[in-house]
C-alpha positions in Angstrom: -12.6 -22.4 -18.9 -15.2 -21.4 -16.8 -14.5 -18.2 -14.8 -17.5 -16.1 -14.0 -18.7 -14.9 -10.7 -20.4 -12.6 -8.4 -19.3 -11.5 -5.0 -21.3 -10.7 -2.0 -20.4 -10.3 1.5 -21.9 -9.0 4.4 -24.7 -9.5 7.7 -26.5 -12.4 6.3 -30.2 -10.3 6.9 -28.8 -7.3 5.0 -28.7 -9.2 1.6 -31.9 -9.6 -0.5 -33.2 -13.0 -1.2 -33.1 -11.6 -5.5 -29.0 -10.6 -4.8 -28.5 -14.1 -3.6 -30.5 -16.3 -6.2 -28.5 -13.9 -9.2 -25.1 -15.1 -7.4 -26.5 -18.6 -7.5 -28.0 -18.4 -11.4 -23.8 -16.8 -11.7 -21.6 -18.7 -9.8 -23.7 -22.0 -9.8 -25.8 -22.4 -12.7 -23.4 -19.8 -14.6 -21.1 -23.4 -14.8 -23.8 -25.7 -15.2 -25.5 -24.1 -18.2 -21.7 -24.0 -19.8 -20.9 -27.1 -19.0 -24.2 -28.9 -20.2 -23.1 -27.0 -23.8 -19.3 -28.3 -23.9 -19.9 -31.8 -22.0 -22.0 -33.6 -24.8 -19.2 -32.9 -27.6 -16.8 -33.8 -25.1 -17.8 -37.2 -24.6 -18.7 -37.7 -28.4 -15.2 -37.0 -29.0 -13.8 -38.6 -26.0 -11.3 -35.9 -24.9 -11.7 -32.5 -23.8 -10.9 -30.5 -20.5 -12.9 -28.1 -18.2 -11.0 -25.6 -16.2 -13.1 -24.2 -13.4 -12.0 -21.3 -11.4 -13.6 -21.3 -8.0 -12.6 -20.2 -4.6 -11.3 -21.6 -1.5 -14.5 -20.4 -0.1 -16.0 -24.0 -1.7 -14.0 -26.0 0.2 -13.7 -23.5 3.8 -16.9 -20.9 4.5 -15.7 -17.5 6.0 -18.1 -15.5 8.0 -19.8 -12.9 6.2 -19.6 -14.5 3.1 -22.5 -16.6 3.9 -24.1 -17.0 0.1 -21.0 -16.6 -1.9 -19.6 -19.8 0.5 -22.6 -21.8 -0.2 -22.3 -20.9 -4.1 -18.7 -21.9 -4.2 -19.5 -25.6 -2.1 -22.0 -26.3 -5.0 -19.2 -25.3 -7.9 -17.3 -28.2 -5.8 -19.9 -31.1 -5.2 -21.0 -30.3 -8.7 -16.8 -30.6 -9.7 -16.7 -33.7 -7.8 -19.5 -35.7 -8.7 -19.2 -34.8 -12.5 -15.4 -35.9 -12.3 -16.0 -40.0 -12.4 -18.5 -39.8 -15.6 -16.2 -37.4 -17.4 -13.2 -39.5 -17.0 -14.6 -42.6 -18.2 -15.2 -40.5 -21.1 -11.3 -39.1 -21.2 -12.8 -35.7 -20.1 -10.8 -33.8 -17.2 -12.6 -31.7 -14.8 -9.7 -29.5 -13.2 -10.9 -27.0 -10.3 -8.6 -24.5 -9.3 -10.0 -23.0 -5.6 -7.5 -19.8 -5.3 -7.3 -17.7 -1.6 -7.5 -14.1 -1.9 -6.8 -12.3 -5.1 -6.5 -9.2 -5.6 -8.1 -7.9 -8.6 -11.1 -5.3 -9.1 -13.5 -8.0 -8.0 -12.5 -7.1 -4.3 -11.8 -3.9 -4.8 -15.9 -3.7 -6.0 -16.9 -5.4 -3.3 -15.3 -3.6 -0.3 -16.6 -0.4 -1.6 -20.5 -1.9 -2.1 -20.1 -2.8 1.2 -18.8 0.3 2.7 -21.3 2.4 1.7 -24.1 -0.4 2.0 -27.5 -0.6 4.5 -26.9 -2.5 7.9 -30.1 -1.4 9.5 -31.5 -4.6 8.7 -29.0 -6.3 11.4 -28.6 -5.5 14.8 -25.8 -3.2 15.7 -23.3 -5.4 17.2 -23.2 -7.1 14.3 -23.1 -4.3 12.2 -20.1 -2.9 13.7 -18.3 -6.8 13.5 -19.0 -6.5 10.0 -17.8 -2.8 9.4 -14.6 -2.3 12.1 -13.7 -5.5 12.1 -13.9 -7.5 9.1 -13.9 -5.1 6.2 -10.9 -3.4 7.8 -9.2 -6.8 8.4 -9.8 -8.4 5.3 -8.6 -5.6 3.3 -5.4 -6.3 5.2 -5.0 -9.9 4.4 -5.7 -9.3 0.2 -2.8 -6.8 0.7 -0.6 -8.8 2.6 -1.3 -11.9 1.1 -3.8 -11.9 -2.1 -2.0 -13.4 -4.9 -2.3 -11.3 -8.5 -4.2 -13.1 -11.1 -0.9 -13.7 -12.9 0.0 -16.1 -10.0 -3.0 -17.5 -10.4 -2.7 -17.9 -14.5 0.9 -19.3 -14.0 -0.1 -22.2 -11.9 -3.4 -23.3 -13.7 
């Protein structure tokens, strides 16, 4: 089960090129480097399964989550075109790609970003970012953010 990730959200020129190539070397190569360890075995024993928890953000990118989107699409092309060698090889790849959950992951994330540097954007953006999407999408985990239990039930 691979389950690791990084969050990062916010004006795409506020975010340092380092901050997004760690979420990749995370949420990207984080999978491929366990996969390439588990896969080999797999195949030599012709049955296994990898369970990769994702985001809907792989298959649908939200504004302001420019890097974390992109990261998340990889984890699915990567899911997809892995999926017809493992199975000749009795191997399931499942991806689960839950919406919002609410666990300390957004709960860190909001408050990075509300005390974070938007000088590096211009201020209409800035204020899109701060009034209108942190605000909002702290609303929708609340309203509609599923609890990592739902999540555990269904996978």
């Amino acid at each position: 089960v691979s389950n690791a990730g990084v969050g990062m959200a916010g004006p795409l020129e506020c975010q340092s090129l380092a901050a997004m190539q760690s979420l990749m070397d995370t949420n990207f190569f984080g999978l491929v480097r366990l996969v390439k360890e588990v896969l080999p075995d797999m195949k030599r024993r012709r049955g296994g399964h990898i369970v990769v928890i994702s985001s809907i953000m792989g298959l649908q990118g939200i504004v302001f989550n420019d890097i974390y989107s992109a990261s998340k699409f990889a984890v699915e092309g990567f899911c997809e075109s892995l999926v017809v060698q493992a199975l000749r090889f009795n191997v399931a790849i499942s991806l689960v790609e839950p919406g919002p959950v609410m666990t300390e992951f957004e709960t860190k994330l909001y408050e990075e970003a509300e005390r974070a540097d938007y000088s590096r954007t211009d201020p209409e953006t800035a204020e899109i970012f701060t009034k209108l999407y942190l605000r909002n999408s702290r609303d929708v985990f609340t309203s509609l953010g599923q609890t990592p239990e739902d999540i555990a039930e269904v996978t």
